[in-house]
C-alpha positions, 0 to 999 in steps of 0.5 A: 470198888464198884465205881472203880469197875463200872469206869473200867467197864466203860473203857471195855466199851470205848475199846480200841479208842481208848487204847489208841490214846496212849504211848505208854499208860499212865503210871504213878511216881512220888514227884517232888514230894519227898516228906510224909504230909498230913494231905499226899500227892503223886505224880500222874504220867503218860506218854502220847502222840505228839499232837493236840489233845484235851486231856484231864484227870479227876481224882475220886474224893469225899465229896465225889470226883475232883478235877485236878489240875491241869496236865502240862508236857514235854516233848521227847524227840530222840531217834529211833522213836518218833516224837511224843509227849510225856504228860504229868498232872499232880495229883492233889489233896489225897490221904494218906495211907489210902487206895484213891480211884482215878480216871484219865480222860481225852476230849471228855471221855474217860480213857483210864481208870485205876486206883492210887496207893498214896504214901501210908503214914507208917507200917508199909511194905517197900519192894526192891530189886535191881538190874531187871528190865531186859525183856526176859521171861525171869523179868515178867516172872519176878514182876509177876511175883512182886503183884502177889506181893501186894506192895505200896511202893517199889523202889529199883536199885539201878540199872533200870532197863537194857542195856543202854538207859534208852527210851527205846528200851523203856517202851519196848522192855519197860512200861509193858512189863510193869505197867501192863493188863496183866501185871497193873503195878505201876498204875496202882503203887509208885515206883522209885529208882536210882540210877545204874551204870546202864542208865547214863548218858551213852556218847553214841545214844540220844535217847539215852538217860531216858531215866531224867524225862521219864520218871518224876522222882524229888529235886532235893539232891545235891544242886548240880548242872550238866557239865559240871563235875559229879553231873552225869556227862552228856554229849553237846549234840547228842542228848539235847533233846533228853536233856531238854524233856527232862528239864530241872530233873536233869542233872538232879535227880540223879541223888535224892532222900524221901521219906517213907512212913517212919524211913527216910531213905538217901539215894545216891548216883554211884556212877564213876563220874561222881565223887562222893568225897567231894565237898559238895556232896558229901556236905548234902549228904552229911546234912541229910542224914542229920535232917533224919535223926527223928526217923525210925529206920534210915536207909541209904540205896544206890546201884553199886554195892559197899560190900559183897562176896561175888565174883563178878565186879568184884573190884565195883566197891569204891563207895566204900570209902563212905561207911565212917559217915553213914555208920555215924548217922545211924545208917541201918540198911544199905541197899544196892544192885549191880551184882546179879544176885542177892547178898546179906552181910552181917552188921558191920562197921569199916574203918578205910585205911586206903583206896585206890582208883574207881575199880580198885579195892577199898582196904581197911578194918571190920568189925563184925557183929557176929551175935546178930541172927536176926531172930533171937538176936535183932538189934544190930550192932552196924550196916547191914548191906543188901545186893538185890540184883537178881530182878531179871538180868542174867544171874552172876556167879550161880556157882558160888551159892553152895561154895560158902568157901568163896564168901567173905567171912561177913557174908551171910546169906548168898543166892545167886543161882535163883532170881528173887527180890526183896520185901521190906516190911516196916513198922516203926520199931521192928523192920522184917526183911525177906527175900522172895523167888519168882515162886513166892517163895522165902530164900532168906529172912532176918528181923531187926528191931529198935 
């Protein structure tokens, strides 16, 4: 720690010079990393002016600071923004479960200087929460809370930033949210997402799906390319250039799995355009959830719910038609966002007997744990299914929080008049989930156990 402040006391020195180096600050993702390793990496990025610079990263190691190598860019130039570079640099070698001091340095002077959680080896606290970053006070608020919390990794169940997955609207609504002075989490823990219906490629935006050239998240998805079916559409003249800064990221990492401490996690592209009864993805996922059976908890997240009782898009529920898979895999949590508010199902099992069209509703049989409390009882019988999709957008349907008469009867617990997030602390037996208010405040909270 004391070599940490006397780097950040020498950045206070370089004053403005420091702070003119960077477009956006560096912030930490898992890169293509997805399995938990006995050495950690992550990926290192920042954004610059699209001019020359000699720029290196060192790492502080056991025998002292470890240059890394070096950063490679790509260049982003998609109105309105001028052109800029985004840099990545992996950072190498680190162990795990650790707090790592970093510095950023431009022409040999040290520019930034932080501390990287790496990836812990089991017991963890995973933040979530969706459908946030429109630059209101309930988003600085939320992201405020989610510091207190002290997490060491975030993960965003879709619908990044407002309204249009724009790289725009990344460095207006975004970056200086999550990665500012005052709120510092993204330089400090990795962040991890799914993308949402606001995320993709809008025909009439070329900085639109700025999520593929922004983030650094694992290439081990379903193997799709643009303009294929189940890839996210893009428009011939229009996002060329995101598509270009994205390189192998676009379309793949639309759908990826990781593993965190003793969760394996499976992202899923919820979007229209993907069919996930389609041969090819639904034999990755099959073989995914197989390749997992050695997990404590397996988690599958992506934007639109399975279940939920809202109002609002409430016909949203097509993926549904997946349950029979993920219920044979030992799925325990489904995590999702799209519907502004926090929703907890009880355990379940679906049997589909028919679904219609994308928007329609997908019929069939439940069978419900009722026993399951998530306190005397912990052991679940089904998927419990989680909206958390009150991280900072206009709340849906604030009404419905008292009119339990509106609920489906599997819904257990349903917030919507307050934004809130959710906490998952894991242990590789027993998985605590709470959801939080902008106050710190507990709205809702079960244990599970194995």
């Amino acid at each position: 720690m004391r070599i940490l402040a006397a780097l950040l006391s020498a950045l206070l020195a370089l004053g403005l010079e420091a702070q003119a180096a960077f477009l956006v600050k560096p912030y930490l993702q898992l890169g293509d990393g997805p399995r938990v390793a006995a050495r950690e990496r992550l990926d290192l990025l920042w954004h610059a002016e699209n001019q020359e610079g000699a720029w290196t990263v060192e790492v502080q190691g056991p025998k002292g600071w470890e240059l890394q190598p070096a950063p490679t860019f790509r260049t982003l130039h998609a109105p309105p923004l001028p052109a800029h570079r985004i840099y990545r640099v992996i950072l190498q070698n680190l162990a795990p479960g650790t707090r790592v001091p970093y510095v950023v340095k431009l022409n040999g002077k040290v520019v930034f200087a932080a501390e990287a959680q790496t990836r812990k080896p089991e017991s963890h606290r995973m933040i979530v929460f969706g459908d946030a970053a429109d630059g209101s006070a309930a988003q600085t608020a939320i992201a405020k809370a989610i510091l207190a919390e002290r997490p060491d990794a975030v993960f965003i169940t879709g619908d990044l930033v407002y309204g249009r997955g724009r790289a725009a609207e990344y460095r207006s609504h975004f970056f200086p949210v999550y990665n500012s002075e005052a709120i510092p989490l993204m330089r400090r823990v990795p962040f991890l997402g799914v993308l949402g219906n606001h995320d993709v490629p809008f025909a009439h935006w070329p900085d639109a799906s700025a999520y593929f050239a922004y983030w650094s998240l694992p290439l081990n998805g379903p193997v799709l390319k643009a303009g294929e079916a189940n890839a996210a559409p893009v428009t011939a003249g229009v996002h060329d250039a995101v598509v270009a800064a994205s390189g192998a990221a676009f379309p793949r990492m639309a759908s990826f799995s990781f593993d965190y401490g003793k969760v394996h996690w499976t992202v899923l592209d919820s979007n229209v355009y993907t069919d996930w009864e389609s041969p090819v993805l639904k034999a990755w996922l099959e073989a995914d959830l197989r390749a997992a059976r050695g997990a404590s908890w397996r988690i599958v997240a992506l934007h639109h719910p399975l279940f939920q009782s809202s109002r609002s898009h409430f016909d949203d529920q097509w993926m549904r038609v997946l349950s029979p898979l993920l219920e044979k895999h030992g799925v325990d949590l489904v995590l999702a966002g799209h519907v502004h508010n926090y929703q907890r199902t009880a355990p379940l099992r679906f049997k589909p007997s028919k679904a219609g069209r994308r928007g329609t509703t997908v019929e069939g049989e439940f069978t419900v744990d009722q026993a399951f409390d998530g306190k005397t009882v912990t052991q679940a019988k089904g998927i419990i299914h989680i909206v958390t999709g009150a991280g900072g957008a206009e709340l849906y349907d604030p009404w419905q929080t008292d009119a339990k008469a509106s609920w489906q009867p599997w819904t257990k617990a349903f917030v919507s008049d307050q934004h809130s997030f959710t906490v998952l602390e894991v242990e590789p037996k027993r998985l605590r989930l709470r959801q939080v208010d902008i106050h710190g405040r507990e709205l809702d909270a079960i244990t599970l156990t194995k």
